[in-house]
C-alpha positions in Angstrom: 162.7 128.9 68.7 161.8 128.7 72.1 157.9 128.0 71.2 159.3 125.3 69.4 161.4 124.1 71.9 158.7 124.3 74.3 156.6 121.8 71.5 159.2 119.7 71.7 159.5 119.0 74.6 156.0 119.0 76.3 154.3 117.3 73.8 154.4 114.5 70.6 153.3 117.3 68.0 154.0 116.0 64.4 157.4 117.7 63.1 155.0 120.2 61.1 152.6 121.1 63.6 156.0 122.1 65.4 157.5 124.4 62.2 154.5 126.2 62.0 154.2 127.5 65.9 158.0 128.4 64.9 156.5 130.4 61.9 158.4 128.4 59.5 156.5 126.6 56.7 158.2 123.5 55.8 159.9 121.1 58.2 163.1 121.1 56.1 163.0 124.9 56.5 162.5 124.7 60.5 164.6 122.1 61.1 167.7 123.9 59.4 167.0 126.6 61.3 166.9 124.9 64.6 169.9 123.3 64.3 171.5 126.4 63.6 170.2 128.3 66.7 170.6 125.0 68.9 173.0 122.9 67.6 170.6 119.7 67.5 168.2 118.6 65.2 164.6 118.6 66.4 164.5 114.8 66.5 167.9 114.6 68.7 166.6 117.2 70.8 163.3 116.2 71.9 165.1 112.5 72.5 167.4 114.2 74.9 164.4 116.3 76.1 162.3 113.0 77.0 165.7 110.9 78.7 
């Protein structure tokens, strides 16, 4: 997760290109998981991330 959250942050990588540095192969699959480690979706995150 914290590759991801590195993506996320530092650059506008589509949502997939993202899952797969996490090692996960579907968005819907990465994004569950995400928001289980972090509490945010990936979306909500990287929109706090950029503000």
């Amino acid at each position: 997760m914290l590759l991801a959250k590195a993506a996320l942050v530092s650059s506008k990588r589509p949502m997939m290109e993202v899952a797969e540095i996490a090692g996960y192969g579907s968005v819907s699959a990465f994004s569950t998981a995400f928001s289980r480690v972090t509490g945010l979706s990936p979306t909500v995150y990287s929109q706090l991330a950029a503000s």
